[in-house]
Structures are given as structure tokens and as C-alpha cells.
C-alpha positions in Angstrom: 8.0 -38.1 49.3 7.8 -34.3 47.4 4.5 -34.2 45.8 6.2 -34.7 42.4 7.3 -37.9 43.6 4.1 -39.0 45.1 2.1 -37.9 42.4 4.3 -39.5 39.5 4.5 -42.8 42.0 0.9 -42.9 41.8 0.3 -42.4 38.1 2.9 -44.9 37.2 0.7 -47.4 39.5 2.9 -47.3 41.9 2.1 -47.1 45.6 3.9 -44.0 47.2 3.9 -43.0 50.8 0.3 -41.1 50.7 -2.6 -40.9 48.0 -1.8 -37.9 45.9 -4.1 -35.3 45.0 -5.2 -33.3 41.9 -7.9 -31.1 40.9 -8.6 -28.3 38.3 -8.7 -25.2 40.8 -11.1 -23.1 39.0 -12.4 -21.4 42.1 -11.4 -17.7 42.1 -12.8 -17.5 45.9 -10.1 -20.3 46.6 -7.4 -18.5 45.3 -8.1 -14.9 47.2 -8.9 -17.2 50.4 -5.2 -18.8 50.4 -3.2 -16.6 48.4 -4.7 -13.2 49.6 -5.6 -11.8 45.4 -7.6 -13.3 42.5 -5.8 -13.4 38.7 -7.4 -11.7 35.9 -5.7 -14.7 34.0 -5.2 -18.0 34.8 -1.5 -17.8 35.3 1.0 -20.6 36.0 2.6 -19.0 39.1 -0.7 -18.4 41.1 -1.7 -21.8 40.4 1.1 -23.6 41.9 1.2 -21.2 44.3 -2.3 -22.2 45.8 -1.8 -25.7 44.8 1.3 -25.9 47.2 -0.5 -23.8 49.9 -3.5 -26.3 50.2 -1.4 -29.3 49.7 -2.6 -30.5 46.3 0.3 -32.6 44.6 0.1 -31.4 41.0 -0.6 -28.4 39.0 -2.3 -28.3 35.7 -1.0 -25.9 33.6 -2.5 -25.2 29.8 -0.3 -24.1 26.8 -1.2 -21.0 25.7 -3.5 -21.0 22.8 -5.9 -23.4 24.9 -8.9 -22.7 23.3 -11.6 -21.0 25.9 -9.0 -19.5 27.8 -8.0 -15.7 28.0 -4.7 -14.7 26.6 -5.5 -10.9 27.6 -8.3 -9.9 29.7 -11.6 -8.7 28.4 -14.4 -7.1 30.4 -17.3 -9.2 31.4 -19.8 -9.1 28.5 -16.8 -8.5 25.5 -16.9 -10.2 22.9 -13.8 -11.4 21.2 -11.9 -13.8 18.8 -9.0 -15.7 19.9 -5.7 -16.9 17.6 -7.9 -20.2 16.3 -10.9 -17.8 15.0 -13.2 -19.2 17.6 -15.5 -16.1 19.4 -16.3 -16.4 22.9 -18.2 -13.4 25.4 -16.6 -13.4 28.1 -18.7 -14.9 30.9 -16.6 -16.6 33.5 -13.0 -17.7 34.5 -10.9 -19.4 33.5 -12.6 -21.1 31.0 -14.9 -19.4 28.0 -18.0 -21.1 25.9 -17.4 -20.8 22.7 -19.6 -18.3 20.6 -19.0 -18.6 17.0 -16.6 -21.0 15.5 -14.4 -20.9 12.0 -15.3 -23.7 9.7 -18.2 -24.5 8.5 -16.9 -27.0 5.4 -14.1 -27.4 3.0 -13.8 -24.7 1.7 -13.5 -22.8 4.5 -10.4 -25.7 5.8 -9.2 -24.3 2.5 -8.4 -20.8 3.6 -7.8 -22.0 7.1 -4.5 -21.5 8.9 -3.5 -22.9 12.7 -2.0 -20.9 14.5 2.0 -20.9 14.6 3.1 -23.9 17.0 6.6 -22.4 17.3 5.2 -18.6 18.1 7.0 -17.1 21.2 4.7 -17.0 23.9 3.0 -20.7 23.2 4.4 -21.9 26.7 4.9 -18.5 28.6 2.3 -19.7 31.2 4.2 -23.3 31.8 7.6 -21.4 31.9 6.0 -18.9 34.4 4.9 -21.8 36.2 8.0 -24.2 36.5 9.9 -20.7 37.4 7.8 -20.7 40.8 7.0 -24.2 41.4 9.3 -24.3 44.5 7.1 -26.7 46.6 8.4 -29.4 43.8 4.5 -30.1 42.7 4.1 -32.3 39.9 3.8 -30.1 36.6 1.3 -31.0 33.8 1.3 -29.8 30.6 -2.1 -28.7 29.3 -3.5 -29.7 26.1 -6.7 -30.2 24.1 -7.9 -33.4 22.1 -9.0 -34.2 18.8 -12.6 -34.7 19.6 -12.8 -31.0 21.5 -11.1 -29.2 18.9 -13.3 -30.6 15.9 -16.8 -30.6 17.6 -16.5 -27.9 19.8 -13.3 -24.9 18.6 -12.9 -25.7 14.5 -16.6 -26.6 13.5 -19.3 -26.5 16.1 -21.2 -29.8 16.8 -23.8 -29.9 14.0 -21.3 -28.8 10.9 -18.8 -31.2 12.4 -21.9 -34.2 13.1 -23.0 -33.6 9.3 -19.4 -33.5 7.9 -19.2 -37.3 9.1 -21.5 -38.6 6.8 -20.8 -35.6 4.0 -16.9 -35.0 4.1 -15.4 -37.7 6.6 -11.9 -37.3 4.8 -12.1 -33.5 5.8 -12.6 -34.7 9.5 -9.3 -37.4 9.0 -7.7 -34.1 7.4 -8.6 -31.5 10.4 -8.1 -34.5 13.1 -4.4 -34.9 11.4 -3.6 -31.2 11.0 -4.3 -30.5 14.6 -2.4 -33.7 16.2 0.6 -32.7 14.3 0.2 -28.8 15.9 0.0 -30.1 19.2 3.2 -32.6 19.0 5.0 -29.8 17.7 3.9 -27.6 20.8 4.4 -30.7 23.1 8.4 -31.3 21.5 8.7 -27.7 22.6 7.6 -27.9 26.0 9.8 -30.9 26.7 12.4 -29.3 26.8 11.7 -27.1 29.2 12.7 -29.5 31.6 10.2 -28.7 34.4 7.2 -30.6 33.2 6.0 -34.2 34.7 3.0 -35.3 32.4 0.8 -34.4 29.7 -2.6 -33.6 30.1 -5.0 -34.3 27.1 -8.7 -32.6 27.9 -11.0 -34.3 25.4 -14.5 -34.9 27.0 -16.9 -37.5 24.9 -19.3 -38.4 26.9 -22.5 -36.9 28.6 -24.0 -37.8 32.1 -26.0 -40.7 30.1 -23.8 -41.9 27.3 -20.9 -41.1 24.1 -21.2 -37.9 22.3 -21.4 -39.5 19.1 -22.1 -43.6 18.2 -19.0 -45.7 19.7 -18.2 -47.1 16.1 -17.7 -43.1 15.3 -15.3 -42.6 17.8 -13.0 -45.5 16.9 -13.5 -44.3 12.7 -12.9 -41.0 13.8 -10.9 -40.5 16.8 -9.4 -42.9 18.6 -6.3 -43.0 15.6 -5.5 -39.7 16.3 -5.6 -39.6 20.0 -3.4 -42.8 19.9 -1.1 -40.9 17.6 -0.9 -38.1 20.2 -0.8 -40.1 23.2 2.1 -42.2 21.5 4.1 -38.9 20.2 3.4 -37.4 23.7 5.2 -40.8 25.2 8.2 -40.5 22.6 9.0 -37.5 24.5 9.3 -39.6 28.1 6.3 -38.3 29.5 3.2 -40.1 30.9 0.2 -39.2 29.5 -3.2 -38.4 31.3 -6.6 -38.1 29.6 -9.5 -35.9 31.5 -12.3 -37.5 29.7 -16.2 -36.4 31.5 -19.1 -38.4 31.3 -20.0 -41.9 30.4 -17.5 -43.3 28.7 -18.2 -47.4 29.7 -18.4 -47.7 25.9 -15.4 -46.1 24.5 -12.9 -47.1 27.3 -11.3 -49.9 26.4 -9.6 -48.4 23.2 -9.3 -45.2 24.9 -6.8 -47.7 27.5 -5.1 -49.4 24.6 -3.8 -45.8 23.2 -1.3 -45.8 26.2 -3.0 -43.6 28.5 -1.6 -43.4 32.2 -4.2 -41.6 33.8 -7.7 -41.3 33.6 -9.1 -38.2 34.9 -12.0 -37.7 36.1 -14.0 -41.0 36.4 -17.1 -39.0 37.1 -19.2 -40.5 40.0 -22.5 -38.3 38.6 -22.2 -40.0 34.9 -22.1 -43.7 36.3 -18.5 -44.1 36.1 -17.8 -46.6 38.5 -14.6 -45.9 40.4 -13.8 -50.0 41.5 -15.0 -51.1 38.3 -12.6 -49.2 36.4 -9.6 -50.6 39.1 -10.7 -54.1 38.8 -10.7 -53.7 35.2 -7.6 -52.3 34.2 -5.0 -53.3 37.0 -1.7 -52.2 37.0 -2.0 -50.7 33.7 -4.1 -47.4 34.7 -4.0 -44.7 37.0 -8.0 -43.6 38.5 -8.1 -39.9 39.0 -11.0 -38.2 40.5 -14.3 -39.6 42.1 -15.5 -37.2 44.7 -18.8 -35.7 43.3 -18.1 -32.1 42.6 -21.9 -31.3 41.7 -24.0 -32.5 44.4 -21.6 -34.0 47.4 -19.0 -30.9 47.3 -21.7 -28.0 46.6 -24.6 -28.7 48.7 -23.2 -31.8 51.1 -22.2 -31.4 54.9 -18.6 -31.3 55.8 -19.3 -34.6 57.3 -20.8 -36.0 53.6 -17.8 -34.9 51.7 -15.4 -36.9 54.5 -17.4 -39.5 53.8 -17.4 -39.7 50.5 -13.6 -39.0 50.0 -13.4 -41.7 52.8 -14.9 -44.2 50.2 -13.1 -43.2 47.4 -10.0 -43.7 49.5 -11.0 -47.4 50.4 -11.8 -48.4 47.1 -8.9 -46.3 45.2 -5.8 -47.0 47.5 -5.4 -50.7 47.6 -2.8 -51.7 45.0 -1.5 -48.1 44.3 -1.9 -46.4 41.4 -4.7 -43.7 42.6 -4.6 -40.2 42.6 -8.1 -38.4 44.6 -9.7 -35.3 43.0 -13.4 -34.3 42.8 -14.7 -35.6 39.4 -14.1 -31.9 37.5 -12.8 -29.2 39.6 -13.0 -27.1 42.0 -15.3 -24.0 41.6 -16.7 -21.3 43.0 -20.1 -23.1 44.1 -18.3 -25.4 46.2 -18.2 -24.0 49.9 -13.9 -24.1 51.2 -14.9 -25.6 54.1 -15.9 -28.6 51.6 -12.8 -28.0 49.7 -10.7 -28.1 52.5 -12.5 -31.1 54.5 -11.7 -33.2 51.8 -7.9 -32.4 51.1 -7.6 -33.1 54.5 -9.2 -36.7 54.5 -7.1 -37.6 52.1 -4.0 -36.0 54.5 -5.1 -38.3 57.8 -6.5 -41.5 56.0 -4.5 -41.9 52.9 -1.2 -43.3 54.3 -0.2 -46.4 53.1 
């Protein structure tokens, strides 16, 4: 199989010819290693360019106007203000804390205008991508959720936590106004005919539990996301959450919004890779599952084949796994770690 083909196999809980693999490569050490230069950017070519090189099956590839990510590049230490009004210092690659968001309350939702779904270079860096994805990996198209963008780019979390309880139908409003921006976006980049899957990032939980209480979520936020997941599957694409932390408590409706994949059962926050297959069989795709905070920075070569060795036990059987560490892969993780588990999964995930 071409790693599209594997990797869509997979996602659809299918069983293809070899466990495919993912993972965010956020490792600027990884890139100069393989591809011989590091990008100022994170740019869709150099990304499927390494993915390809090092045998990962898929590519994830953000829209531009991803909140936390550069559209130009600023010198370490700048501060700047991106198209949403959210101000970052640059600190890091490729993705930026944010600083200082836009709304505070109504009245600043008021004056507030999103940015122009339809402007010319929303999907440069996909296009850019598809344009040199000639080892055929699978494509997905990055996007943001509704949780992120209200408690974390719009309002920050304790305007956002307070608007709950003072405002909740300016949360419904924002929530609503921002899923509608993103289908736009998403309506656009299906036709670019290159894309495989959607990617929605929207992280509620911490190591120990939800962000907010459960009941919240489903008032709040699991409406919209179904809206989106369901617009995003109008278009004929699957869909993929990345969801960290503990999310025991919220992922049962998160499953029921349509949701292919779930990205990136993290081992650290207690998410239990064979609990989640035994509970959801043949209806969701496990991505993830090698530590990427203890195993892949500080463990032995010999721990991290381990490790992916167990993933690969429990994950395979039955299809519909894809291996990735449980967040990405960054610049604290050694390459020989990198590289000993890609190549695990290359002698011991036949089927």
C-alpha cells in the first residue's frame, strides 16, 4: 500500500498491509538531520518532505490563520499580533503562546471582526504542500476547535470561564461565529483535491482531568464541534480530533459527533490505549500512545522499542490503529529515539 492508502485504511478501521504512522513533527533538529535545512516557517513542502524521508504515512498541514503559528517570521523575543488580534512573543517554533487576547466581553464581540475565510492565502501552506507531496502521504487538513479558540485565542481562560455563568449566549454566539468561519475555510480546501482528512486540534483535558465541568462541555461545546465534525463529513472527508489529556469523562459524546480518529490517547494523562479499543470497536480509529515526555526524551533506545512494541500489540488487532507518540515530536527527544521507534513499527507492524 502508498502511505495514503495505509493511512486512510487505518482510520476507516480498516486493517491495511502495515500499522501506519503519524506524528506532529515539531522537531527543527529533525528536519536539518533528514532534510539537510531548518524552515523559518512551518511550511507544507518541508513537512512532507521529511515525513516521506523518515517513513511517516501522513502529513499535518494547518490552514493559514492557525492561531499560534507564524505567517511571517519575527525575531526571537518580538512581539506581534496576528489577523485574529491575538499577541504572541515569539518564543519557539512552530507553535506560539498566546500573549494577550481580543475580547474581554460583549461589547468588545461587538466591534469584533474574523478574519476573511475566503482571503487569498488561507490555504497557501496546504496548496504548497499537496504540490510536493510526491511520496503519495496522506494529507490533513489543519484546523482549530471551538473550545481552543474561545478559552485560549478570542478570550483567555478566566474572561471566557466567567462569561459562562455571566454571558453564556455570547459563548453560543462566538462558538457559532467561529464554526461557521471554519466550514467556510474547510468548503475551500476541499476542493483542492489533494487533502485526505480533517484535523480538528481542540485539547480539553489536563494530565488529571476536563478543563472545565463535563456538564459544561456538553452545554457549551460539544454542539458545535458536532456541527463542525458533521459539515467537515458533508464534504467526504473523515474527520480526526487531537484531543490531550484526560478526557475518560467527555469521550463518549466527543465519539457520537462522528469523529474517525482520536489523536493522541495520551499514555501520561491516563488514557488507556486498550480501553479506548475495547470500547469503541469498529467505530474509532486510536492514534498515538507512545509517551513523548518521559519514554521518548529520557528512555533508552531499547525502552522506546519496547514501548512502541506494546502499543503495537494492543493497537493492531482488528485494524483501525495508526502509532504516533502521544503529542509530537520535539526537539527534546533524542533522533535515535525518534528513529528507533518508526522503525519498530516498520519490522513488527505487518499484519
Amino acid at each position: 500500500m502508498k502511505p495514503r492508502e495505509r493511512f486512510l485504511t487505518a482510520l476507516n478501521c480498516g486493517i491495511p498491509d502495515l500499522v501506519p504512522l503519524f506524528d506532529h513533527l515539531f522537531s527543527p533538529r529533525l528536519q536539518k538531520e533528514v532534510l539537510g535545512y531548518t524552515s523559518d516557517l512551518y511550511d507544507g513542502e518541508s513537512i512532507v518532505r521529511l515525513a516521506d524521508k523518515i517513513g511517516v504515512d501522513s502529513s499535518w498541514i494547518p490552514v493559514n490563520g492557525f492561531c499560534g503559528t507564524e505567517e511571517e517570521v519575527h525575531a526571537e523575543g518580538t512581539k506581534y499580533t496576528d489577523e485574529w488580534g491575538v499577541s504572541y512573543i515569539k518564543n519557539g517554533w512552530p507553535i506560539m503562546a498566546q500573549r494577550e487576547t481580543p475580547i474581554k466581553d460583549r461589547n468588545d464581540w461587538t466591534n469584533y471582526r474574523l478574519p476573511d475565510a475566503n482571503a487569498s492565502f488561507r490555504l497557501d501552506r496546504i496548496a504548497r504542500a499537496i504540490k510536493a507531496n510526491e511520496g503519495e502521504t496522506a494529507i490533513l487538513c489543519g484546523m482549530l476547535g471551538p473550545f481552543t479558540m474561545m478559552s485560549w485565542y478570542f478570550m483567555d481562560l478566566p474572561n471566557f470561564s466567567m462569561a459562562m455563568f455571566t454571558d453564556p449566549q455570547l459563548v453560543h454566539e462566538m462558538n457559532n461565529a467561529y464554526i461557521d468561519w471554519a466550514l467556510a475555510v474547510a468548503n475551500r480546501a476541499a476542493k483542492l483535491e489533494g487533502i485526505d482528512a480533517f484535523f480538528i486540534s481542540d485539547d480539553w483535558g489536563s494530565t488529571s482531568g476536563p478543563l472545565i465541568a463535563p456538564d459544561q462541555f456538553d452545554e457549551f461545546f460539544i454542539p458545535p464541534f458536532r456541527k463542525m465534525v458533521q459539515g467537515l463529513k458533508s464534504l467526504g472527508f473523515p474527520v480526526i480530533m487531537h484531543n490531550d489529556g484526560n478526557i475518560w469523562d467527555m469521550l463518549d459524546g466527543l465519539v457520537e459527533t462522528g469523529i474517525s480518529g482520536y489523536n493522541p490517547v495520551e499514555r501520561a494523562a491516563g488514557m488507556d490505549l486498550k480501553k479506548v479499543k475495547e470500547h469503541y470497536p469498529g467505530k474509532l480509529c486510536c492514534i498515538g500512545n507512545v509517551d513523548n515526555k518521559i519514554t521518548l526524551v529520557s528512555g533508552s533506545v531499547e525502552e522506546v522499542i519496547a514501548e512502541t512494541k506494546e502499543c503495537l500489540e494492543i493497537g493492531m488487532p482488528g485494524g483501525g490503529y495508526i502509532l504516533s507518540s502521544d503529542h509530537s515530536f520535539h526537539d527534546d527527544i533524542p533522533l535515535e529515539n525518534i528513529f528507533a521507534m518508526i522503525e519498530t513499527v516498520k519490522k513488527f507492524g505487518k499484519y
